[in-house]
Backbone as ProteinMPNN parsed JSONL, in Angstrom:
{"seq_chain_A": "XXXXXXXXXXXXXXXXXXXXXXXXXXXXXXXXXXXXXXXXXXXXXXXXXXXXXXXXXXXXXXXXXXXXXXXXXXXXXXXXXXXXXXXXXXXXXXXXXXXXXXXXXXXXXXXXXXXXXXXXXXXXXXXXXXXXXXXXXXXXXXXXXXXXXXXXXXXXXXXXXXXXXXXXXXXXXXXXXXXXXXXXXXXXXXXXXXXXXXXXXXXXXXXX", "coords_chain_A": {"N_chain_A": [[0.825, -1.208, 0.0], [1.829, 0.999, 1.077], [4.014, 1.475, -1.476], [2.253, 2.0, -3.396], [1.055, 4.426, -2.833], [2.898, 6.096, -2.691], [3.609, 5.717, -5.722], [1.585, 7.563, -6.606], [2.056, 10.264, -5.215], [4.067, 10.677, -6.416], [3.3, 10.758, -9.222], [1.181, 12.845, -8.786], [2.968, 15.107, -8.161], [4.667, 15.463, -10.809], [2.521, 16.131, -12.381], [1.403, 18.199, -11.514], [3.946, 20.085, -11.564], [3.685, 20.085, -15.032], [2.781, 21.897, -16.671], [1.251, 21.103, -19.418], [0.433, 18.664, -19.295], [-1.363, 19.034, -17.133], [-2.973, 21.227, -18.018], [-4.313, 19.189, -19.753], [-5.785, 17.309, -18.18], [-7.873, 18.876, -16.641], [-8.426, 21.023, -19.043], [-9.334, 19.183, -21.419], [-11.219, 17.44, -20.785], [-13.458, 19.315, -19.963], [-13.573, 20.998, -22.425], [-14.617, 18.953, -24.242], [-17.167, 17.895, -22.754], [-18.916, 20.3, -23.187], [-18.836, 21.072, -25.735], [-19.761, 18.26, -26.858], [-21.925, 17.467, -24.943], [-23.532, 20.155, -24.927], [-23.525, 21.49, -26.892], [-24.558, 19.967, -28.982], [-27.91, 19.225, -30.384], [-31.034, 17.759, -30.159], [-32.903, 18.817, -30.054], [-35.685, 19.946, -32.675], [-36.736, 22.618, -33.833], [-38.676, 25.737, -35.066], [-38.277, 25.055, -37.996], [-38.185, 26.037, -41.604], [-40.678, 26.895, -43.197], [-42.394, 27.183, -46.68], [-45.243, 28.415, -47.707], [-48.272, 27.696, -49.665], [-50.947, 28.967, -50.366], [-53.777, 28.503, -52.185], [-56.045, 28.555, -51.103], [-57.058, 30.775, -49.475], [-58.809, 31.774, -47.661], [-60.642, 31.843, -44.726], [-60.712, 29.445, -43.185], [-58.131, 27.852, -44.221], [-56.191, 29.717, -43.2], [-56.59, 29.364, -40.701], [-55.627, 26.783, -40.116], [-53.377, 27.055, -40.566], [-52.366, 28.845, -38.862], [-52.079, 27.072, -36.753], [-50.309, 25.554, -37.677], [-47.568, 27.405, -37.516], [-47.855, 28.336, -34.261], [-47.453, 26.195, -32.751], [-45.013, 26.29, -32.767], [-42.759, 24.583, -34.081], [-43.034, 25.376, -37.475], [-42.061, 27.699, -38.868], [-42.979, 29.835, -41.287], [-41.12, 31.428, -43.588], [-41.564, 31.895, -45.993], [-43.816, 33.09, -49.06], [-45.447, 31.693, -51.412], [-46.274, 31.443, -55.152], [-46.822, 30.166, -56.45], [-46.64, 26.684, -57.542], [-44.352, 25.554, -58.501], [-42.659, 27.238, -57.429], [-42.577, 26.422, -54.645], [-41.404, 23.619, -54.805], [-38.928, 24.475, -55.641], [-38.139, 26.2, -53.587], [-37.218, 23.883, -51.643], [-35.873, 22.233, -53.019], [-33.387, 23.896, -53.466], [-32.999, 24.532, -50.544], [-33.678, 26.745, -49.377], [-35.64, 26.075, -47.614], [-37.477, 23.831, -45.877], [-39.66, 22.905, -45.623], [-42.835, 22.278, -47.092], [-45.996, 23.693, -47.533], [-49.31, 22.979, -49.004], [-52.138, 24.445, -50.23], [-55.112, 23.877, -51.365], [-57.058, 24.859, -53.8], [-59.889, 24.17, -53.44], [-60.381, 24.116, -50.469], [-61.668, 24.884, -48.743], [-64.555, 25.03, -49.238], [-64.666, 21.955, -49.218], [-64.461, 21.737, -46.741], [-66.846, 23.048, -46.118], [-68.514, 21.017, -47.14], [-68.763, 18.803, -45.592], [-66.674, 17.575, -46.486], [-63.509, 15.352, -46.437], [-60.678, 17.536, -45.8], [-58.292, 17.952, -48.149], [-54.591, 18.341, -47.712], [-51.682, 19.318, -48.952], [-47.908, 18.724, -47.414], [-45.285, 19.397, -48.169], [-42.176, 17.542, -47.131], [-37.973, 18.218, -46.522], [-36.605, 15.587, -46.95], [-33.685, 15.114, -46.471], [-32.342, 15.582, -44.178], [-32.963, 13.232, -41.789], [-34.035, 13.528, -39.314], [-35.046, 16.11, -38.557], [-36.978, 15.322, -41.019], [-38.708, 13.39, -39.858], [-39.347, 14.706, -37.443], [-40.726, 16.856, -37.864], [-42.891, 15.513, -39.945], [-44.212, 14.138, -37.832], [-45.447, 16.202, -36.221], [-46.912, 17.331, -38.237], [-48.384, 15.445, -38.898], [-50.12, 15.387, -36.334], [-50.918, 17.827, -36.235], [-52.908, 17.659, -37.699], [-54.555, 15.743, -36.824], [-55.434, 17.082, -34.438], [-57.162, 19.223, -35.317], [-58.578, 18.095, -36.674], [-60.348, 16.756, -35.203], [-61.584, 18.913, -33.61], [-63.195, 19.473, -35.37], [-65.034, 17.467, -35.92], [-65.811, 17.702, -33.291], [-67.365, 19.919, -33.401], [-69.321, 19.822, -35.185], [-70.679, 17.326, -33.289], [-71.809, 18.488, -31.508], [-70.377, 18.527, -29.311], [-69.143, 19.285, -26.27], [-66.927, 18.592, -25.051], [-64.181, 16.274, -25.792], [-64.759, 12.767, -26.276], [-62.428, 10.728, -25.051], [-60.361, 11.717, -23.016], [-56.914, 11.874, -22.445], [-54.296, 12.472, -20.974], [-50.658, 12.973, -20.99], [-47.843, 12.97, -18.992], [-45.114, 13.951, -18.916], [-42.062, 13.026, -17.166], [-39.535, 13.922, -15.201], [-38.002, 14.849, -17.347], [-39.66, 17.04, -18.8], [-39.617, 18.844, -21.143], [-37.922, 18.196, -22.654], [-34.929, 18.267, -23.112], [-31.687, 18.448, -24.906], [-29.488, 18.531, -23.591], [-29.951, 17.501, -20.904], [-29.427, 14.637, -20.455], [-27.546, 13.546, -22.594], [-25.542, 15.173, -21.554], [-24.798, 13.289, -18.644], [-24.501, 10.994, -20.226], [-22.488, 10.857, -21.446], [-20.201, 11.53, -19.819], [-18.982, 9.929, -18.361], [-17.515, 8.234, -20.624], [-16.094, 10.487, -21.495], [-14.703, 10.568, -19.139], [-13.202, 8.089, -18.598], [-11.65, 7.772, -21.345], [-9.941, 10.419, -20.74], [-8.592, 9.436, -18.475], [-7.249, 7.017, -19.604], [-5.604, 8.711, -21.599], [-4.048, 9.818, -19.714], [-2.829, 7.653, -18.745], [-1.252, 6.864, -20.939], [0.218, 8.99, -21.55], [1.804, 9.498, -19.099], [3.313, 6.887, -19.239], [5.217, 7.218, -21.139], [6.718, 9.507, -20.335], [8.259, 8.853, -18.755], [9.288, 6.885, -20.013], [10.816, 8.702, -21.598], [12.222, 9.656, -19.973], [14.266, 7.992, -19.236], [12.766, 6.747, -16.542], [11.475, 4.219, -16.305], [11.657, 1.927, -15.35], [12.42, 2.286, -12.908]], "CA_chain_A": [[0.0, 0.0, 0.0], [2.819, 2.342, 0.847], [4.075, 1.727, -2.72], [0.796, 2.811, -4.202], [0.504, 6.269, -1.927], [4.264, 6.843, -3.235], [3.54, 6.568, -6.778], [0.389, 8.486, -6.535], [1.982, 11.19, -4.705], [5.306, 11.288, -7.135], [2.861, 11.162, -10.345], [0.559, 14.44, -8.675], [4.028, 16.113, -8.503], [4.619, 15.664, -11.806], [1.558, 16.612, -13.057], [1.155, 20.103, -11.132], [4.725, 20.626, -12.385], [3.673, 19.739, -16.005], [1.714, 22.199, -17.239], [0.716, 20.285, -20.401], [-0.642, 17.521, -18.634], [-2.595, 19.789, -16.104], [-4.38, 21.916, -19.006], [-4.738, 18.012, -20.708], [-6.431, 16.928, -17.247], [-8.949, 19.877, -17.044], [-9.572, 21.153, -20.328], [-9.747, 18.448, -22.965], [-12.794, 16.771, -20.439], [-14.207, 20.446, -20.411], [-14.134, 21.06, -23.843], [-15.455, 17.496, -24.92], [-18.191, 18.106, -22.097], [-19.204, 21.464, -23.614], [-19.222, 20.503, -27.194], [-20.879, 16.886, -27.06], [-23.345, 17.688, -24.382], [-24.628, 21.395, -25.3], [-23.799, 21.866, -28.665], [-25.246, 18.882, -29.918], [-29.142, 19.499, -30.278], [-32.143, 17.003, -30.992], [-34.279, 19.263, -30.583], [-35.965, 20.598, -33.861], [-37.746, 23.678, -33.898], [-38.454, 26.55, -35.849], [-38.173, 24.852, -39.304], [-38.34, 26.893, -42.295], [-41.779, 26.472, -44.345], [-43.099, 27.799, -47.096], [-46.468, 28.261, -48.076], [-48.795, 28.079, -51.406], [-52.549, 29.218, -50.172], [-54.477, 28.639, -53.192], [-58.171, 28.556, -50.872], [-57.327, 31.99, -49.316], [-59.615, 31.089, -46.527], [-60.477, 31.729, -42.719], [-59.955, 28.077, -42.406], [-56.901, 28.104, -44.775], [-55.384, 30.528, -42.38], [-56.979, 29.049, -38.996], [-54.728, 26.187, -39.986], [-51.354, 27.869, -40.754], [-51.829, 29.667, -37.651], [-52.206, 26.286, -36.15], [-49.403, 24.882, -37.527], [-46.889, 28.243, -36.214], [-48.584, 28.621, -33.283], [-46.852, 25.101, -32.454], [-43.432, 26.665, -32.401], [-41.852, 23.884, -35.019], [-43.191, 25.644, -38.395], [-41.913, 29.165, -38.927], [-43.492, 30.672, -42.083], [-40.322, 32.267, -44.284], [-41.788, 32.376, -47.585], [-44.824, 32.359, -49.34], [-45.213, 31.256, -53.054], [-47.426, 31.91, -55.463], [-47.603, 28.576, -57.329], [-46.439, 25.099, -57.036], [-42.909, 25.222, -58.622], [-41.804, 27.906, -56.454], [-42.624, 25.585, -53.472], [-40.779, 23.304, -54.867], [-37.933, 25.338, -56.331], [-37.124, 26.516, -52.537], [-36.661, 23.185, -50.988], [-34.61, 21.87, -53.739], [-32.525, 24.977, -53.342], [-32.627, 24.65, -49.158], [-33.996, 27.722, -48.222], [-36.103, 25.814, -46.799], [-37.272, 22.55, -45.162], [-41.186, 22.074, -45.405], [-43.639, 22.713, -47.887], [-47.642, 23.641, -47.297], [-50.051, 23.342, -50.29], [-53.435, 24.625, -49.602], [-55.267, 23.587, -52.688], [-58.439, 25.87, -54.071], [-61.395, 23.938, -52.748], [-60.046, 23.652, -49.338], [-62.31, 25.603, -47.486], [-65.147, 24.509, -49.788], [-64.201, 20.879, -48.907], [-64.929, 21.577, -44.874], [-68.616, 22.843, -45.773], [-69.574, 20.25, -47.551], [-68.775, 17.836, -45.046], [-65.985, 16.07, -46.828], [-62.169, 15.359, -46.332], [-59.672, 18.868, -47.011], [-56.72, 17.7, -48.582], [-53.704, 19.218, -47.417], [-50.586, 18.499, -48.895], [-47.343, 18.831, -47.042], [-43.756, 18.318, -48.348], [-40.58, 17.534, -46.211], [-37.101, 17.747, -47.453], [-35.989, 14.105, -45.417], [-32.084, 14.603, -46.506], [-32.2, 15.218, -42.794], [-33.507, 12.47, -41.444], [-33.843, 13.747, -37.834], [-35.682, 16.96, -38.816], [-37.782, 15.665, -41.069], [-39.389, 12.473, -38.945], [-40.113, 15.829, -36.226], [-41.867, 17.663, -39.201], [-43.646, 14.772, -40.03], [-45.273, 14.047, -36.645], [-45.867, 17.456, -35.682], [-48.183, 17.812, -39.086], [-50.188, 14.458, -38.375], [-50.463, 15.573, -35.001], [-52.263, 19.053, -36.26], [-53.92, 16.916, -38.646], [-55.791, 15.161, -35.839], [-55.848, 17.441, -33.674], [-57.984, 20.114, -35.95], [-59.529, 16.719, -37.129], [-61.191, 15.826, -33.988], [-61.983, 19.509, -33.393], [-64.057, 20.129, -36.799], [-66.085, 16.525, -35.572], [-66.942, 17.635, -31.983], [-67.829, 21.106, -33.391], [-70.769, 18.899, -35.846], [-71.955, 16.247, -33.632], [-72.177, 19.341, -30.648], [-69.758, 17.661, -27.867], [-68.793, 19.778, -25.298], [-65.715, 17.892, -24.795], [-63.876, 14.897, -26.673], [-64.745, 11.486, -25.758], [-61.301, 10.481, -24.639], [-58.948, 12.847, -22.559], [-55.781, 11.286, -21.998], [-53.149, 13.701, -20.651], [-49.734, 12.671, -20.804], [-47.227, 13.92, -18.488], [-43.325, 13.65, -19.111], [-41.413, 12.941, -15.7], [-37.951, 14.34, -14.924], [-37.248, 16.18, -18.546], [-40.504, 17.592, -19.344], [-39.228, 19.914, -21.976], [-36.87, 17.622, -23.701], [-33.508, 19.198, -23.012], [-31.136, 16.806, -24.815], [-28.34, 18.337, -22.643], [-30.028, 16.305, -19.527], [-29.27, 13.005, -20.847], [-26.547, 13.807, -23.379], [-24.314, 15.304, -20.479], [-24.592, 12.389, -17.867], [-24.319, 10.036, -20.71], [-20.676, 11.398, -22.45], [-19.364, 12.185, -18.687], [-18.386, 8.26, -17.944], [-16.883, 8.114, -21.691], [-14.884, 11.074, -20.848], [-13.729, 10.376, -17.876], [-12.544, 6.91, -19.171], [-10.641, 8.319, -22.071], [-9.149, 10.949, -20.082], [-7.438, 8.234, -18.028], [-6.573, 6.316, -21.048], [-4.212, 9.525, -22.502], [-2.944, 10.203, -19.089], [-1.521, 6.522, -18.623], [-0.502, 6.968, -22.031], [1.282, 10.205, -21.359], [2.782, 9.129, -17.748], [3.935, 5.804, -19.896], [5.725, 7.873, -22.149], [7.28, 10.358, -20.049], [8.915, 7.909, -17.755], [10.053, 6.167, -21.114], [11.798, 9.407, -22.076], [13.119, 10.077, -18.628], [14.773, 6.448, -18.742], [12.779, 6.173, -15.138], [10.362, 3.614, -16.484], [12.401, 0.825, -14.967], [12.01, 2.309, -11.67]], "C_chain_A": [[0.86, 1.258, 0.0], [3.33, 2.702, -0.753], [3.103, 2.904, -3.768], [0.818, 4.263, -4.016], [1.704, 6.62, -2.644], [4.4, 7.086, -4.972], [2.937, 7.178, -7.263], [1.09, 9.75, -6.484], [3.044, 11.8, -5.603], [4.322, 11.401, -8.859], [1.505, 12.616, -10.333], [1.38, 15.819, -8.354], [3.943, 16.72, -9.954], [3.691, 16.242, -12.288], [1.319, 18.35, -12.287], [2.639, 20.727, -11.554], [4.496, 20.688, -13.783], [2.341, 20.864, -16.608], [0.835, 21.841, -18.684], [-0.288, 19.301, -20.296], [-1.7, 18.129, -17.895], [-3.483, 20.307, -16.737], [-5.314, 20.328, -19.646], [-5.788, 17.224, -19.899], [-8.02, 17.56, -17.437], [-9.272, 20.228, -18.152], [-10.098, 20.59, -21.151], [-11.361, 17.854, -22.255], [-13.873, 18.18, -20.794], [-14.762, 20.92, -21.275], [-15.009, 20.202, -24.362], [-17.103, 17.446, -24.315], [-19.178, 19.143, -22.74], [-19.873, 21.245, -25.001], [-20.077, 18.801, -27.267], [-22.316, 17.087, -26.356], [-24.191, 18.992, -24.567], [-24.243, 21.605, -26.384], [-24.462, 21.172, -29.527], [-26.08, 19.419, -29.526], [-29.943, 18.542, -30.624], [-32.749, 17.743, -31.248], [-34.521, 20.375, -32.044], [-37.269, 21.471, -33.429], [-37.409, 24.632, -35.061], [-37.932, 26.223, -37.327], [-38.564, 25.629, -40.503], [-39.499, 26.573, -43.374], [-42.209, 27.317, -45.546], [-44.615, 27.795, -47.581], [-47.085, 28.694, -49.219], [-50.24, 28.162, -50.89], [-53.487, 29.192, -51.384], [-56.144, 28.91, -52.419], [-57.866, 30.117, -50.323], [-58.596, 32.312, -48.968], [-59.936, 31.222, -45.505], [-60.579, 30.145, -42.441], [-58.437, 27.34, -42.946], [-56.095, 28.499, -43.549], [-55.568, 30.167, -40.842], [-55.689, 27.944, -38.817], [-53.556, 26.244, -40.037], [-51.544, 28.401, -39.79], [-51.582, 28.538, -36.614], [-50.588, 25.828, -36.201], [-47.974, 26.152, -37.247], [-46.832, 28.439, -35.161], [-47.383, 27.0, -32.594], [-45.064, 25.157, -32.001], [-42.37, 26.004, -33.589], [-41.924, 24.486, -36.746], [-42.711, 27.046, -38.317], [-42.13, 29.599, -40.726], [-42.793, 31.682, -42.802], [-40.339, 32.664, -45.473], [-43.137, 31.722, -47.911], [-45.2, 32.302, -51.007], [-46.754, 31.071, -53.667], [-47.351, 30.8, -56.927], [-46.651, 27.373, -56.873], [-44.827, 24.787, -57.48], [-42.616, 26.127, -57.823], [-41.555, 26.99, -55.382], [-41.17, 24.43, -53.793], [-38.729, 23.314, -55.357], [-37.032, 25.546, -54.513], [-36.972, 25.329, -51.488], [-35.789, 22.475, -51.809], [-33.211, 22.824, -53.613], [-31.969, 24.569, -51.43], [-32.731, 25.727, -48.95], [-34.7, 27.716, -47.73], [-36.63, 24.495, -46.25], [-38.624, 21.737, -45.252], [-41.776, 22.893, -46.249], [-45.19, 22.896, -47.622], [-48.519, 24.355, -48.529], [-51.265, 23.623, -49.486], [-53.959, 24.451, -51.167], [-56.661, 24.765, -52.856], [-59.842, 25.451, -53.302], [-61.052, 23.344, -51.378], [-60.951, 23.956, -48.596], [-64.023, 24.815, -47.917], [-65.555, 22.35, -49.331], [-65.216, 20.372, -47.732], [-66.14, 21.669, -45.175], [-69.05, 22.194, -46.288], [-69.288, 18.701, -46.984], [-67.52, 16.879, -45.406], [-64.047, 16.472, -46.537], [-61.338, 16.546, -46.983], [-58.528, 18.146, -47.172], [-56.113, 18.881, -48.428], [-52.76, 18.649, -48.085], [-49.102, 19.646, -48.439], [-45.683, 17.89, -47.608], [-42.512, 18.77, -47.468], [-39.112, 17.374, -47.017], [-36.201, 16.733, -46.147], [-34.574, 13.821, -46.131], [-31.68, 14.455, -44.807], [-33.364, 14.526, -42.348], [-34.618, 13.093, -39.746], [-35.131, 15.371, -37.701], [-37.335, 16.895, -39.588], [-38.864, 14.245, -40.911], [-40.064, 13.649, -37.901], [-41.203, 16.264, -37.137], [-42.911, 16.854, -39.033], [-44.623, 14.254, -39.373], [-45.723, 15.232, -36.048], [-47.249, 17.757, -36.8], [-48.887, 17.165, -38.757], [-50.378, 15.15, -37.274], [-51.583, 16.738, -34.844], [-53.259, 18.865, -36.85], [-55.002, 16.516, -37.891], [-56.274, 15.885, -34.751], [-57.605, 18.503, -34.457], [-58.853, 19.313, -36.294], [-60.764, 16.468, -36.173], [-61.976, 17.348, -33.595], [-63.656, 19.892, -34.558], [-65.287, 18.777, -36.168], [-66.568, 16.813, -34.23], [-67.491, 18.931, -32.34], [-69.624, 20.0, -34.02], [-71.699, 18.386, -34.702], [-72.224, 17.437, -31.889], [-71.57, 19.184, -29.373], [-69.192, 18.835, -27.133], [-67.184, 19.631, -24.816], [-64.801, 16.63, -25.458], [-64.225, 13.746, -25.9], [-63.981, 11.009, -24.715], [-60.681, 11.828, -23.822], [-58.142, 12.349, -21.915], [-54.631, 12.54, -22.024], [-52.079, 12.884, -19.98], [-49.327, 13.526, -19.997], [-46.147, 13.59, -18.263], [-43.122, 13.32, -17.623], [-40.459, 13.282, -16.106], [-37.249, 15.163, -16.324], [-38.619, 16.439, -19.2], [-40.245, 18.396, -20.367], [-38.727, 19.377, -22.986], [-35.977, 18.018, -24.047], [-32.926, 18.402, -23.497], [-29.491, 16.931, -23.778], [-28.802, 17.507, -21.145], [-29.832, 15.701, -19.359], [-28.227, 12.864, -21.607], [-25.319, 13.573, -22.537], [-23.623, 14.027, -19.189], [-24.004, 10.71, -18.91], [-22.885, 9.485, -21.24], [-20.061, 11.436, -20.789], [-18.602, 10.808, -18.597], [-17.231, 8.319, -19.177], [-15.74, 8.857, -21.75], [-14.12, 11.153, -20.154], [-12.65, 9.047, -18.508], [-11.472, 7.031, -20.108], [-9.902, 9.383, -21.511], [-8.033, 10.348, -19.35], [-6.655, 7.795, -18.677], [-4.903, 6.865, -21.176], [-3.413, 9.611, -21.172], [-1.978, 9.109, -18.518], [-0.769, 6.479, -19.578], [0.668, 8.189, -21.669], [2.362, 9.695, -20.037], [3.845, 7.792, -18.628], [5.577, 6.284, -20.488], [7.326, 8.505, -21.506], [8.24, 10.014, -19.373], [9.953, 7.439, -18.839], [11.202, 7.574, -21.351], [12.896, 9.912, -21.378], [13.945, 9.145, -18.558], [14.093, 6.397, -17.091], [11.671, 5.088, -15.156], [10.74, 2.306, -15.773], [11.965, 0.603, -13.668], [10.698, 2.389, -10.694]], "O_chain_A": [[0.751, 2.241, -0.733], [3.169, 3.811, -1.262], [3.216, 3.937, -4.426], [0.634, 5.117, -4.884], [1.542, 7.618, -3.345], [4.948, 8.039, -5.527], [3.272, 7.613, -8.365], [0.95, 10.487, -7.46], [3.146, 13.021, -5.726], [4.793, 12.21, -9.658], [1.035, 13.196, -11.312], [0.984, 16.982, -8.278], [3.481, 17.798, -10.328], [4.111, 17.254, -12.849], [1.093, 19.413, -12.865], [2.598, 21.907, -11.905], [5.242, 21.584, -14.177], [1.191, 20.523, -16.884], [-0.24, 22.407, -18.883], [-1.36, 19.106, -20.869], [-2.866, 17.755, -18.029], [-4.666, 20.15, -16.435], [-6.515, 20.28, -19.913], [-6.615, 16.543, -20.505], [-8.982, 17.082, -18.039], [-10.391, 19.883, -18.533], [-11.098, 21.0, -21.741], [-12.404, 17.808, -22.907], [-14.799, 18.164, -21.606], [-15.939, 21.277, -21.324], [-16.062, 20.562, -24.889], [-18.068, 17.111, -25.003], [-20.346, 18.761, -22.807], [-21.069, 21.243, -25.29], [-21.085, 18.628, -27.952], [-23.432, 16.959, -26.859], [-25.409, 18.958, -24.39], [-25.148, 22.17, -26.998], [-24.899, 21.563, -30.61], [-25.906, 20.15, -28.552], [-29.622, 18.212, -31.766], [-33.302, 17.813, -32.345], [-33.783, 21.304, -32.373], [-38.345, 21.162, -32.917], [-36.428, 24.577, -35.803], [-37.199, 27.052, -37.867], [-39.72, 25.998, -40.293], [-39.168, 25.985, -44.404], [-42.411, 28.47, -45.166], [-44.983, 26.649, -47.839], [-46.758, 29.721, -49.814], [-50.802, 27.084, -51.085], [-54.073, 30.273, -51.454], [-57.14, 29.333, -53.005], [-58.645, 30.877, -50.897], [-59.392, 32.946, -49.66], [-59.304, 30.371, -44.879], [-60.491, 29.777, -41.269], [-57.78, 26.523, -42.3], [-55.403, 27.675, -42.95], [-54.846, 30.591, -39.94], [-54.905, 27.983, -37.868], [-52.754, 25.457, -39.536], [-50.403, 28.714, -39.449], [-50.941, 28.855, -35.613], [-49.818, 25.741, -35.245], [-47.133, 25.567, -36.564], [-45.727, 28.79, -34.748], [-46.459, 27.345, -31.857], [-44.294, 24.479, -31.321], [-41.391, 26.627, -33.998], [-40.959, 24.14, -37.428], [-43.217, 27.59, -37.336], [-41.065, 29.6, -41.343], [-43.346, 32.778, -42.895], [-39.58, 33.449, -46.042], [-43.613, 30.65, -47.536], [-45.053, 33.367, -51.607], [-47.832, 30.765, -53.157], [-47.812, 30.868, -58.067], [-46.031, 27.355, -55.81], [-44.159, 23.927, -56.906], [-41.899, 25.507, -57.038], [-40.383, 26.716, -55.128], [-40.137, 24.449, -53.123], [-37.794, 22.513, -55.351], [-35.88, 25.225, -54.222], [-36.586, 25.704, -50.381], [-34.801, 22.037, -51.221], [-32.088, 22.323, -53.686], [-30.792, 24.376, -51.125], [-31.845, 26.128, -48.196], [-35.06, 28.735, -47.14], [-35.597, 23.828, -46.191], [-38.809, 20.533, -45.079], [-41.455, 24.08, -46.317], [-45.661, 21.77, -47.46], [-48.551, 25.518, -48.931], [-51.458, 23.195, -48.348], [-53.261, 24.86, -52.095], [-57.078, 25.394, -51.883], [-60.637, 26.203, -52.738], [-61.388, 22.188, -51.123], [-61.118, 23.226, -47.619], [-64.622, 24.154, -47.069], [-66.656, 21.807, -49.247], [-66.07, 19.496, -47.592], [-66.874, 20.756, -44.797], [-70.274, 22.321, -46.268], [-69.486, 17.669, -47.625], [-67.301, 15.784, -44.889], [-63.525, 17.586, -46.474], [-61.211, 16.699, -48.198], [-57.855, 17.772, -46.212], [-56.518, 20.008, -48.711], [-52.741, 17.421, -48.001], [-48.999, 20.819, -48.799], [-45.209, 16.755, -47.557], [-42.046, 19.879, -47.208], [-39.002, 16.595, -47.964], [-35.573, 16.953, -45.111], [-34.217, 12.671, -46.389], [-30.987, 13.581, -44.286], [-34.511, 14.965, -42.431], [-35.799, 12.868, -39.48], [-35.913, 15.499, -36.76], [-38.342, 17.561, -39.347], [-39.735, 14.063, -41.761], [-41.241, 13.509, -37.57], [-42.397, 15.981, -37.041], [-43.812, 17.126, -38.239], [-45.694, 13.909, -39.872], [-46.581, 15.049, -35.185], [-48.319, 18.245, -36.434], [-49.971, 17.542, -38.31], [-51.358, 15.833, -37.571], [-52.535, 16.852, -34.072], [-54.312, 19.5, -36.781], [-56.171, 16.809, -38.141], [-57.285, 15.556, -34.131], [-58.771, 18.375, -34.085], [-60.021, 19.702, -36.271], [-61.887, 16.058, -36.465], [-63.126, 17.135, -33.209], [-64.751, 20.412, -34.34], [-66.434, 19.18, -35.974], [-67.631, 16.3, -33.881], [-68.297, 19.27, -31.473], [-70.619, 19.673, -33.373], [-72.91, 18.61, -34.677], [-72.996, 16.887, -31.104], [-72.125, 19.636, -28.372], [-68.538, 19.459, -27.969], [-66.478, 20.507, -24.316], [-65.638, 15.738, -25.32], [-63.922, 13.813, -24.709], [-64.476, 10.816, -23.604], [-60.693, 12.929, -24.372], [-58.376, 12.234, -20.712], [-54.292, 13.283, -22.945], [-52.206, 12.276, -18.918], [-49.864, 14.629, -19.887], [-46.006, 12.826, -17.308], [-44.113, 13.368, -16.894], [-40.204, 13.115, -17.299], [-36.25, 15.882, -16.314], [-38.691, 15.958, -20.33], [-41.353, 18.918, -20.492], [-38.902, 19.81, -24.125], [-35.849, 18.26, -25.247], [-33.145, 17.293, -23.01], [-28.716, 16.053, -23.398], [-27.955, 16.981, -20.424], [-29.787, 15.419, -18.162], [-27.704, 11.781, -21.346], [-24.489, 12.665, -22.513], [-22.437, 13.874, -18.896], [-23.387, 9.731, -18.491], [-22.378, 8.373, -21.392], [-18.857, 11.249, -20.967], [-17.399, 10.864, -18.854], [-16.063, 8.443, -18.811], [-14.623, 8.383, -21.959], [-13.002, 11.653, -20.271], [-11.465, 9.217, -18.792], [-10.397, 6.493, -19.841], [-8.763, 9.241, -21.954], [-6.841, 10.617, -19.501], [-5.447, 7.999, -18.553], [-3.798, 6.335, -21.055], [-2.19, 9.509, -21.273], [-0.864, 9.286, -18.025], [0.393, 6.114, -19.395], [1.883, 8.002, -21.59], [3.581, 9.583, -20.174], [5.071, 7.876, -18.557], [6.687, 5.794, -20.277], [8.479, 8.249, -21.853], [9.194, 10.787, -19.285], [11.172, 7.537, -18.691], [12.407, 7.344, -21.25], [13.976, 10.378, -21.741], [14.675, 9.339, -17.586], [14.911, 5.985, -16.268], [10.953, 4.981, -14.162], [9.774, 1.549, -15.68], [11.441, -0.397, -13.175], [10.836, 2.377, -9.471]]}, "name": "protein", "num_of_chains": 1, "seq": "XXXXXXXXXXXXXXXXXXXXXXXXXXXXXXXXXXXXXXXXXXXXXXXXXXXXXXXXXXXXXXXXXXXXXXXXXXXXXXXXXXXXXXXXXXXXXXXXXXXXXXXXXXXXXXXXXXXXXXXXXXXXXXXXXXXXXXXXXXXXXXXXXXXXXXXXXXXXXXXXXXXXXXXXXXXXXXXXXXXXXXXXXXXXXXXXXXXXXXXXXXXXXXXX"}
């Protein structure tokens, strides 16, 4: 045991003499911490849409306010036919497409299904799987609203209310950070047996 305490205490010499190793201690985990756990992002918001309104509508527009209003659609251009739409996600200035077709509004009063159509550009995968469930999601939600307005319900049938535990928000630094900390730590060790290995080797005191 004495051994142990002695080369502990002669390799935390070294290292507070070494200023190389001491910045290599503290900063490289710091940095790696910094950059893996808050710079990375899952979360997708604020995606760039544009829009083609052909019904020019108060239910046209009830639904685009629906789908901003959500936080994930942001509304940066609006096009005034069907190749433009497609013109600015081939280009990338932007990310989601919203057709509103002419008999949209028309559609709702006569009882029958509005076609919407919605295009994603899924080179990013990750962005546009979010897209994608965020539209069904307004899809059904406005869906279910337009049927309890008809049959006169007061309330929906169902009310199931989820409720996240411990990351309500969906921070991905909450889970990110605790997840990389072990990994870092581990490789931190790694370089500094590597480095102590080394240094000993160059000292000829590796013997001793």
């Amino acid at each position: 045991m004495s051994r142990i305490l002695a080369v502990m205490k002669k390799e935390v010499l070294q290292m507070t003499r070494d200023r190389m190793t001491l910045a290599l201690v503290f900063m490289m985990p710091l940095v790696q911490l910094l950059l893996l756990g808050f710079a990375i992002q899952t979360e997708v918001r604020h995606i760039p849409t544009i829009v083609f309104d052909q019904s020019l509508s108060a239910e046209s527009r009830d639904l685009l306010a629906t789908f901003s209003a959500s936080g994930y659609f942001d509304v940066t251009h609006i096009a005034s036919s069907y190749t433009e739409v497609t013109r600015s996600i081939d280009s990338g200035q932007v990310r989601v497409g919203i057709i509103f077709p002419p008999d949209f509004a028309d559609s709702l009063h006569k009882g029958n299904s509005a076609p919407l159509q919605v295009f994603v550009d899924a080179s990013d995968n990750m962005t546009a799987n979010q897209a994608i469930a965020v539209a069904n999601s307004i899809g059904l939600l406005k869906s279910q609203q337009v049927v309890m307005q008809k049959l006169h319900l007061a309330a929906a049938p169902y009310d199931i209310r989820v409720r996240p535990l411990y990351n309500p928000d969906g921070i991905t630094a909450y889970y990110m950070v605790p997840a990389i900390l072990g990994i870092i730590v581990t490789l931190t060790m790694m370089i500094l047996t590597a480095v102590a290995i080394v240094r000993e080797r160059e000292r000829g005191t590796l013997e001793q």
